[in-house]
N, C-alpha and C positions, 0 to 999 in steps of 0.2 A: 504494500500500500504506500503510496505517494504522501509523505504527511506534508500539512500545511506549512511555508517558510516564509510566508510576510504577513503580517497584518498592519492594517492602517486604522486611525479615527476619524471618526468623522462626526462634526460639530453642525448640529442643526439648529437655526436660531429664524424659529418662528415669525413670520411676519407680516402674516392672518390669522384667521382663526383655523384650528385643524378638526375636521372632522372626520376620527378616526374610529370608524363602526365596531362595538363590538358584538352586536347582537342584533337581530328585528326585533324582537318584541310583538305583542299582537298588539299594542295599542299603537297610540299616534306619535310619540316620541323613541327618536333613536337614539341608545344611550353610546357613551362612547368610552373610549379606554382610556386607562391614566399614562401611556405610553404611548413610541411610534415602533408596531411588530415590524421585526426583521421582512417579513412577507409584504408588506405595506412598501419599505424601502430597496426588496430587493425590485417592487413591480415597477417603482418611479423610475429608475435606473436604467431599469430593462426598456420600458416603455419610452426612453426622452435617447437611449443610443439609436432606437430601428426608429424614431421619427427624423434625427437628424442625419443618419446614413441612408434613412429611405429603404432600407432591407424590409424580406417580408420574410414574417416567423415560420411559414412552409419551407422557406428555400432553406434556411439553416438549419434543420437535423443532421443531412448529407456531408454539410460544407464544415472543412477544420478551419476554423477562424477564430478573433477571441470570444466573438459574443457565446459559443459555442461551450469554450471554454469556461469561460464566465458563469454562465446560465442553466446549459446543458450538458455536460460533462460528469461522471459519476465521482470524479473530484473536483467538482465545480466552487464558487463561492461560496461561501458562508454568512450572509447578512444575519450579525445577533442586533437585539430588540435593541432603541436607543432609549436610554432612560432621563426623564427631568433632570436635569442639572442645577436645580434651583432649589438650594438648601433652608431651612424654616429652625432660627431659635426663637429668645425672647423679645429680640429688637427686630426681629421680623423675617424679609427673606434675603439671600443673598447668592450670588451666582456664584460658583466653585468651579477652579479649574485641577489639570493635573490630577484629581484624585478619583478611584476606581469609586462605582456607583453600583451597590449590590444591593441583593436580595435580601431581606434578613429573613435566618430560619425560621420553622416549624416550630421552632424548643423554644423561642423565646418568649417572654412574657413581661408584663407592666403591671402597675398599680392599677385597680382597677377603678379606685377614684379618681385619680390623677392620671391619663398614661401618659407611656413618651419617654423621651431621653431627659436623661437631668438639664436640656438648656428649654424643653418646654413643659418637663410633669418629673415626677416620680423618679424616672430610671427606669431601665430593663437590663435584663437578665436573660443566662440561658439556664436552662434547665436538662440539657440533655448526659453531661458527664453523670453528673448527681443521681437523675432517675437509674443512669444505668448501671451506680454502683448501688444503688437502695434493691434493685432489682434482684442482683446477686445475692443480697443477705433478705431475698424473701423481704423486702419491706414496704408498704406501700408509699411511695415518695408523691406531697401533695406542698407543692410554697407555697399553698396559701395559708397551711396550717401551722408555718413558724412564726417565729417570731418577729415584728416589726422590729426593723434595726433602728433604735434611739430617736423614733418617732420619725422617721428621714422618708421611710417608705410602706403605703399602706400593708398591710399584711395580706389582703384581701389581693388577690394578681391575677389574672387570666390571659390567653395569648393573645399576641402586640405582632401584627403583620405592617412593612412599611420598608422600602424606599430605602436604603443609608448613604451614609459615608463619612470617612474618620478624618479627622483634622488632627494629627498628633495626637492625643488621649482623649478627644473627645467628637460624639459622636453628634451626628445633625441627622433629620427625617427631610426628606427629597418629597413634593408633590408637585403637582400646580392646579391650579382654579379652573373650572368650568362654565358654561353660559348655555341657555338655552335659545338659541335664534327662533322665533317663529317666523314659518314662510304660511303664503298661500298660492294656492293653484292659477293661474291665468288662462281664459279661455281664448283660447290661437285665433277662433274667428271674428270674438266679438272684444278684443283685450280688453278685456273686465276680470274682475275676480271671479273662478270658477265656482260652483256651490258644491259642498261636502269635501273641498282640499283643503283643510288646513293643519298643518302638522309642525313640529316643531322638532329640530336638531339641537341636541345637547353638541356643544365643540370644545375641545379646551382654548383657552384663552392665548392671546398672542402677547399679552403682557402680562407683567404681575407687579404690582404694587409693595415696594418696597418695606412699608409699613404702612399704619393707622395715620400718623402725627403728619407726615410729609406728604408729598405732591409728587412724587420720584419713580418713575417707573424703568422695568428692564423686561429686553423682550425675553420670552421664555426661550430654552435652551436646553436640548437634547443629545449624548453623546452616545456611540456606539463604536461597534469595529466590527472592519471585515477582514474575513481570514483567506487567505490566499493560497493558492497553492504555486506560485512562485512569482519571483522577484520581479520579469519584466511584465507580466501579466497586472501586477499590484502598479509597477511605476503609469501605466498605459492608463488605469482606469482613475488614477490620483490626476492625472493629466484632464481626462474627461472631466473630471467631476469640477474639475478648478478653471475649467472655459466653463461650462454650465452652469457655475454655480448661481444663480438665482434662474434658472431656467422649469427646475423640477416642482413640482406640487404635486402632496400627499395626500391619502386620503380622496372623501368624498365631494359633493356639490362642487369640485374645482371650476363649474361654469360658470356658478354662482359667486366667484371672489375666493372660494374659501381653500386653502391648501398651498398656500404662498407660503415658501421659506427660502433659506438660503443656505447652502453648504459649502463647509471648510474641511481641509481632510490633512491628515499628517501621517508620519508613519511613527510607529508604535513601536515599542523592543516588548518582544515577548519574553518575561521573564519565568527563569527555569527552577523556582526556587518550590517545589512539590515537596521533595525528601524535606526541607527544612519545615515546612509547613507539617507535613506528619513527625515530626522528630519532636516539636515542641509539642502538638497534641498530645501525645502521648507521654509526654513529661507530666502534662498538667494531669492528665488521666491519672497516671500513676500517684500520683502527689493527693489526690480527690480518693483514690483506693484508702491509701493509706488513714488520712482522714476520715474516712468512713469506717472502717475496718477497727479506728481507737474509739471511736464512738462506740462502737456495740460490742468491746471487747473480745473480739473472735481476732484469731492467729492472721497471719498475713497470709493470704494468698498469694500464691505462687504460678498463678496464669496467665500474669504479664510478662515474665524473663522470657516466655518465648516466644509470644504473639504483639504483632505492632497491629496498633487500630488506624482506622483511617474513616473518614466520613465523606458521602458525597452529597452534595449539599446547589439542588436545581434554583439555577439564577435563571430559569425561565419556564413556561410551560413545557411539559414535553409528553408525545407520543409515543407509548411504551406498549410493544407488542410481545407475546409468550405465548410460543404453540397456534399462535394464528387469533390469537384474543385479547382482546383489552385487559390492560392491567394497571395498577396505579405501585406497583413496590416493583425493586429492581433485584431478581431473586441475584445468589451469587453463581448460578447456571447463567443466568442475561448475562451479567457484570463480565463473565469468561469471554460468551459471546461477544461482545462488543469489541475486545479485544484480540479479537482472530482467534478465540478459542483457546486461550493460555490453559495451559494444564496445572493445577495447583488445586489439587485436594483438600488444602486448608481452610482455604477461602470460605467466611462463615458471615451472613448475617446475621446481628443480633438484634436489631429493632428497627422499624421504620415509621415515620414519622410524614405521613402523604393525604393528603383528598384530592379530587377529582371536580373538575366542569366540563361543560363541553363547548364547542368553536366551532366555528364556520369562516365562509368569508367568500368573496368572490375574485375568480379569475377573471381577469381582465384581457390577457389575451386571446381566451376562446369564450368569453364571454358567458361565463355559467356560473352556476353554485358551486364551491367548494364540496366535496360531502362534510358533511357534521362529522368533527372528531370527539370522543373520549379522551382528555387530557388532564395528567396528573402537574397541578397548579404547582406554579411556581414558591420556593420556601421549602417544600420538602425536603425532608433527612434520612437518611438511609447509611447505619454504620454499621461498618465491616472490620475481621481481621483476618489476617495470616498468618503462615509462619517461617515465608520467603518474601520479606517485603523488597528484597532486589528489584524480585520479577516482577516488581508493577510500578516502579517509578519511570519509568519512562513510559511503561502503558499509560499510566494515567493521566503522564503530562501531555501525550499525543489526544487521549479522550476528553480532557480539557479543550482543548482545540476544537476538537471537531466537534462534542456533543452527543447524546444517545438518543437511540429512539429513530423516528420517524423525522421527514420532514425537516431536516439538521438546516439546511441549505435556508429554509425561511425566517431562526433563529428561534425554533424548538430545541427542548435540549440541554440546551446550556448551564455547563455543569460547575461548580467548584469545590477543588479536593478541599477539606481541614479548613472550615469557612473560620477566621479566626475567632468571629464572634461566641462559638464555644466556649473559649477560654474564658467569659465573663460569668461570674460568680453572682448567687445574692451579694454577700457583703463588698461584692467592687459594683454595684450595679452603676452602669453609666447614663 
């Protein structure tokens, strides 16, 4: 297998309103997504190269060209989802550059009166190390039933799904604001208002509002990356993207004004730092054993000296198929599979942490419905161990890249090994 050897960014900064469908609904309002899907941006892309080269999407199956490569090739790109870049404390909101823009886990949880990170509530926390040594000693592990730390954090916590990113030791929650446009229908013969059209699109906003007190706005701002599978294929389409950049619009109604942005793109260093990321996990793992293990006075276990754990942890929706069926957990049979079928008998899951929605969407170059998929929602957790962890650092780092599942290419998938946010404790809750 060909693995990928360039990825780029690419910096979208809104400058309409986007309307980015994520469902019909039976009523009159379309709601929309709090992001721009990979599938959304790989169709703009696709869609603004065959308008300005004038190609037709029949003639290219046959032909080795880039778009081919690009688009249709069984190592073709990778467009993952681009996420708000527009981070929310107590003085309001602020745009963030340079820093990665993830998922937070399944495991995590907040104050239930308060939630949020310590710059807008409470704090949060993860809960996954903890459950899964209370587990070992038969315990039922519940944070809601400890103790409040010195009044600082409700005791009372339930899970805290959202957006992140770290600034040094401290974390921010990523969204942006919504609107709902009403339109109505026009009758072509007699241009009047049509009777029984009128419906109304939720879009996200093209600004945001700095704060409450001031007058100060910034446009909203979207990052993401594509993964390439080589160097002059990545230089070629950084080139495109940067003669077209204000050419492209996203999403829906674009006849109606709406799906105006502009894009920026750079190239990215993939960093290779996997073993380091599971070497500290399981330092803290270890250290949380121990911890657990003086608490209930029972002997030290001895099941860590020869098994490393590792966690995979979905920074985006993903299509997970097993024996030809939907699934929402990633057995350690899949987990082989994805990896060209490594042999490693050790290889054990011990808990997973996933639910489920379903998608659709529409193709836009054959002009139809997507089918409706089954998809295991982004934040899920799924930890594993061995007892050859050699044999999967470089697996893993290549399945970072690429993504599991279905659908990798539209930015399903998208995986991170030993998300750090693990490491957060009740008493460090951030």
């Amino acid at each position: 297998m060909t693995q990928p050897k360039k990825r780029i960014e690419m910096t979208i900064t809104a400058l309409s309103p986007l309307a980015i469908g994520r469902e019909k609904p039976g009523g009159s309002i379309s709601e929309v997504e709090q992001y721009i899907p990979g599938s959304v941006l790989r169709g703009a892309i696709a869609k603004q190269i065959l308008q300005t080269y004038g190609m037709e999407l029949e003639n290219l199956a046959d032909s080795d060209n880039d778009f081919q490569q690009l688009f249709l090739d069984d190592n073709s790109a990778i467009f993952q989802n681009a996420y708000p870049a527009i981070a929310k404390d107590k003085q309001g909101y602020k745009l963030v550059h340079n820093t990665p823009i993830k998922v937070l886990p399944a495991t995590a949880v907040s104050s239930k009166a308060n939630p949020g990170f310590t710059s807008t509530g409470h704090g949060v926390f993860d809960t996954l190390i903890d459950s899964f040594c209370a587990g070992q000693f038969h315990y039922p592990y519940d944070p809601s039933s400890l103790k409040a730390l010195e009044d600082k954090v409700d005791a009372r916590v339930e899970a805290y799904s959202c957006l992140y990113s770290k600034h040094g030791n401290q974390y921010f929650s990523h969204s942006v604001n919504t609107r709902l446009l009403t339109r109505v229908g026009i009758n072509r013969r007699r241009a009047t208002a049509a009777e029984d059209i009128l419906y109304s699109l939720e879009v996200l906003n093209e600004a945001q509002k700095i704060d409450t007190k001031s007058n100060k706005w910034i446009n909203c701002v979207y990052r993401c990356f594509i993964i390439l599978p080589h160097e002059s294929l990545a230089k070629k389409l950084k080139q495109f993207i940067s003669i077209n950049s204000k050419s492209f619009r996203l999403g829906g109604s674009v006849s109606r004004g709406l799906g105006k942005v502009e894009i920026s793109v750079k190239e990215n260093k993939i960093n290779h730092n996997i073993k380091d990321r599971i070497k500290l996990f399981n330092q803290s793992l270890k250290q949380r054993w121990l911890h657990w293990s003086n608490a209930f006075l029972k002997p030290k276990n001895n099941q860590f000296d020869n098994r490393t754990y590792f966690t995979i942890d979905l920074q985006s929706d993903a299509i997970l198929i097993d024996n030809w069926q939907r699934t929402t957990v990633i057995s350690a049979a899949m987990l082989k599979q994805f990896v060209d079928n490594v042999e490693d008998e050790s290889l054990e899951l011990h808990t997973a942490y996933s639910s489920y929605d379903y998608c659709s969407g529409w193709n836009s170059a054959w002009g139809l419905m997507k089918d409706v998929e089954l998809v295991t929602n982004k934040g899920s957790v799924y930890l594993f161990s061995t007892t050859v962890p050699k044999l999967w650092y470089e697996k893993l780092f290549d399945l970072e890249l690429r993504g599991i599942g279905e659908r990798v290419t539209e930015g399903f998938g998208q995986i991170e090994i030993c998300n750090e946010f693990h490491l957060v404790f009740r008493e460090e809750a951030v």
